[in-house]
C-alpha positions in Angstrom: 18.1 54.4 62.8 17.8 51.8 64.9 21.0 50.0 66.5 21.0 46.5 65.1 21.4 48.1 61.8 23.8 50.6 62.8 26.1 48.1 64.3 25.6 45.7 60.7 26.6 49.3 58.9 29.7 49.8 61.6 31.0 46.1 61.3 30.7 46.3 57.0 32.5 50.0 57.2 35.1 49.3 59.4 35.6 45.8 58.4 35.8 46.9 54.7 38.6 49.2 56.0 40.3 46.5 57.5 40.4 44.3 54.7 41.1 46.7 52.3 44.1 48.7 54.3 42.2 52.0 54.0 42.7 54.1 57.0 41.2 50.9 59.5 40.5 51.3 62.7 39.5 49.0 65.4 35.7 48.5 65.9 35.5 48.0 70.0 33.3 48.2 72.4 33.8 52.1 72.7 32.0 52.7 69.3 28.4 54.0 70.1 26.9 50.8 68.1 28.1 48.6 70.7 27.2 50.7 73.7 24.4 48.1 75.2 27.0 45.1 74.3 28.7 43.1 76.2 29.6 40.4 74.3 30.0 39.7 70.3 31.0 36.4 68.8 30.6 34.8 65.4 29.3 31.3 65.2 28.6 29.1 61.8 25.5 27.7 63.5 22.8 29.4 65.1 22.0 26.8 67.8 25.7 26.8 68.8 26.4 28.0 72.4 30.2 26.6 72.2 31.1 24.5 69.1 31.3 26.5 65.7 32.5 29.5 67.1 34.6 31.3 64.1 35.5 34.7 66.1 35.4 35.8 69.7 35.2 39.1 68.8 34.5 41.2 65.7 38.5 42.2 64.9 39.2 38.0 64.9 36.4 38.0 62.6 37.6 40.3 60.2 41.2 38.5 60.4 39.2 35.7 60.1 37.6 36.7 56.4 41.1 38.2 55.5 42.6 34.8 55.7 39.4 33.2 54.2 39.8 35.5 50.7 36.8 38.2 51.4 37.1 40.5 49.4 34.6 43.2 50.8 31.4 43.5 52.7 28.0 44.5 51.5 24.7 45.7 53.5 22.0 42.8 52.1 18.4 43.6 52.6 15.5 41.5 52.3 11.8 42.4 53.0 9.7 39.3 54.7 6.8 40.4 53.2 7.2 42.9 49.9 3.5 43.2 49.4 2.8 45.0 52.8 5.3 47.8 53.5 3.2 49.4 55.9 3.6 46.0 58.0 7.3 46.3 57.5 7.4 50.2 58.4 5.4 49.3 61.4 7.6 46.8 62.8 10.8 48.1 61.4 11.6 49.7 64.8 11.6 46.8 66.8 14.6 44.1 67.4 12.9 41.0 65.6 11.2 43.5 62.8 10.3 42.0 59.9 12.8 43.2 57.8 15.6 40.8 57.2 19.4 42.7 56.8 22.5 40.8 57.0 26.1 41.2 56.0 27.2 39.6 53.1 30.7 38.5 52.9 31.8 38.7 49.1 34.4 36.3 47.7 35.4 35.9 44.3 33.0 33.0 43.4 30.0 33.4 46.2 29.1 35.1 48.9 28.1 34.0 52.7 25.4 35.8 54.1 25.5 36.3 58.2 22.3 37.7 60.6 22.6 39.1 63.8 21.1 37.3 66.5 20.9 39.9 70.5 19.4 38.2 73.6 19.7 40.0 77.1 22.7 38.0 78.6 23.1 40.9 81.7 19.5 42.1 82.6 21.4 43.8 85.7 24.6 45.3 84.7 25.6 48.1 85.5 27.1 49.6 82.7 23.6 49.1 80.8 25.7 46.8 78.9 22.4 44.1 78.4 23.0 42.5 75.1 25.0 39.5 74.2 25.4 39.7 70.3 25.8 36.7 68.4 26.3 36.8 64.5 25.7 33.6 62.3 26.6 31.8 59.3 22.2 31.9 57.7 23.0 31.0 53.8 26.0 30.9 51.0 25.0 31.6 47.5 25.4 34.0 44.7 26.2 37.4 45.1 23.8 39.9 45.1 24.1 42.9 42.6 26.1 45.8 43.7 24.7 49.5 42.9 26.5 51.7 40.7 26.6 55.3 40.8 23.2 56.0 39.3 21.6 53.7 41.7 22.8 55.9 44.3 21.8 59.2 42.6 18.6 57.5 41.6 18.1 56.9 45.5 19.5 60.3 46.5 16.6 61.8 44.2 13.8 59.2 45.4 14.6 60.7 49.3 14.5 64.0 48.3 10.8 63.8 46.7 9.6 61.9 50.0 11.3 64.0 52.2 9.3 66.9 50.5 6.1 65.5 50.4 6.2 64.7 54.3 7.6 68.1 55.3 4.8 69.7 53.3 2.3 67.5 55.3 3.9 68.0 58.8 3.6 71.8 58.0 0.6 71.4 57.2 -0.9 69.5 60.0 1.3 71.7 62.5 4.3 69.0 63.2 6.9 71.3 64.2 8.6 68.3 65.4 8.7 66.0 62.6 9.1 68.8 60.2 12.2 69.9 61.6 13.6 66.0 61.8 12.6 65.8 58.1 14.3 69.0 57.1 17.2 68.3 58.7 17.7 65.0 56.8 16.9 66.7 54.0 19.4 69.5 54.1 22.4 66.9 54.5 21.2 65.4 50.6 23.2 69.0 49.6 24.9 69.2 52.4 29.3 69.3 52.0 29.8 68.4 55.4 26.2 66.0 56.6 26.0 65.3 60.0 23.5 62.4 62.1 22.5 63.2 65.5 23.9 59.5 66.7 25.9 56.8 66.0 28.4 59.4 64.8 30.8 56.9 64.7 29.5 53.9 63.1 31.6 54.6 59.8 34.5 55.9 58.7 34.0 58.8 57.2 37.2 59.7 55.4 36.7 56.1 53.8 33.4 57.4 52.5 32.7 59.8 49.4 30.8 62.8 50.1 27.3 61.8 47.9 27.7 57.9 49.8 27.3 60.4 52.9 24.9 62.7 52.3 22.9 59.8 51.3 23.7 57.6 53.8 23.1 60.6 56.5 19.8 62.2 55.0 18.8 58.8 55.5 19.5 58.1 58.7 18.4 61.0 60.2 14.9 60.4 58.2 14.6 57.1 60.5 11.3 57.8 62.3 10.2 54.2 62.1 9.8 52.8 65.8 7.4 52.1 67.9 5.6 54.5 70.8 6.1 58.3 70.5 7.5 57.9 67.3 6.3 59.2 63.8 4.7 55.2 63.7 2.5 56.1 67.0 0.3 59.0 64.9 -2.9 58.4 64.2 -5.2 61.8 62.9 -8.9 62.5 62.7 -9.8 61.3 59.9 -9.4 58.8 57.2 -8.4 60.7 54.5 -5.6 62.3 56.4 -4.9 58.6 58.0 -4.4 57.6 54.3 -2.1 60.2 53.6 -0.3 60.0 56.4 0.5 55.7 55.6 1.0 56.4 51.8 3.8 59.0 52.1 4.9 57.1 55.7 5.4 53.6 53.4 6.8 56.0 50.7 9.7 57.4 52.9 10.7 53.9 54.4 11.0 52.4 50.7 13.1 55.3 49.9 14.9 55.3 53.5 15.7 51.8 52.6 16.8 52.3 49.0 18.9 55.4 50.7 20.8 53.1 53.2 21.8 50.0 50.9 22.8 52.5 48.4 25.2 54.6 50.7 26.7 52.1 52.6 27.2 49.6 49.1 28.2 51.9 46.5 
């Protein structure tokens, strides 16, 4: 999983916490989704560099929304272009990807929708801590529609049958690799105690029921979409493998994508 969307995950997890006085804990800059940060602020416009600013820091912002009447935060996800997922799994790795996925903040009558905007503020530091994160204010409108509990076992059963049909074609075409990677994502969808190999921290678990985990988890894990060296980069000898290879490749993501909005919204 790539970081931008493990920090949106982190700040909807623990800010959900927070607003709800469930077992909150402060999101800082110790938590591993905000280990290349240096700096996160929440503006109303975009273009802002000092006027708009609503929260210095992600805690103001969530005491910010208290005030304001949130009620919770959900994970909103909108492809840029939903009649080419192989475009979208191809560039889903990468910082400006074309996929589009924003917090909404939910109140009673509407719901404000804010992106994530990271520039390189610190090309030098030290720490590694490069990126100055700035969240915005994009749109206001209705909400969207929350899952219910047999959205997320319909997208629990959706990753399963991927996840089988790629770990029968990595066997087959000898990728011990990726058929270990998609095993072990696999395994947590049954698993009573799932596990991800990073961002270990970017919810709170105990906040979380077990099938939002296993979910959640199988689907992180099953995040091979980046960009060189990844599953993305592989390319076989011929077509009809090559066609294989993009149709259950675009099948996974769609799942991978159900699998995450699911978890983290149920």
């Amino acid at each position: 999983m790539i970081g931008t969307l493990a920090q949106l995950i982190a700040i909807i997890s623990y800010g959900n916490a927070f607003l709800m006085d469930q077992n909150w804990k402060k999101l800082d800059f110790e938590n591993s989704t905000l280990k290349y940060c240096n700096r996160v602020t929440f503006v109303n416009d975009k273009s802002s560099e000092n006027h708009g600013v609503v929260a210095e820091d992600i805690q103001e912002w969530f005491v910010f929304l208290k005030k304001s009447g949130c009620q919770r935060l959900k994970l909103f996800y909108k492809p840029k272009n939903r009649d080419n997922v192989g475009r979208e799994r191809l560039d889903a790795g990468f910082v400006e990807g074309s996929d589009v996925w924003m917090v909404e903040v939910v109140f009673a009558n509407h719901s404000d929708y804010w992106m994530v905007n990271e520039q390189v503020t610190n090309e030098q530091a030290k720490d590694r801590r490069i990126w100055g994160v700035k969240y915005f204010l994009a749109s206001s409108g209705h909400s969207s529609a929350s899952p219910t509990l047999a959205s997320l076992n319909k997208a629990k059963a959706e990753l399963d049958s991927s996840l089988k049909e790629i770990i029968s074609f990595s066997d087959k075409h000898k990728l011990k690799y990726w058929a270990e990677t998609f095993s072990k994502a696999k395994q947590n969808l049954e698993s009573s105690h799932p596990a991800i190999g990073y961002y270990k921290d970017f919810i709170i678990e105990e906040n979380m029921a077990l099938l939002s985990r296993q979910v959640l988890f199988s689907a992180g894990e099953a995040w091979v979409f980046g960009g060189m060296g990844t599953w993305n980069d592989l390319l076989f000898n011929n077509s009809k493998d090559n066609n294989m290879y993009n149709r259950l490749s675009d099948s996974l993501y769609k799942s991978v994508v159900k699998a995450i909005i699911a978890g983290v919204n149920i």
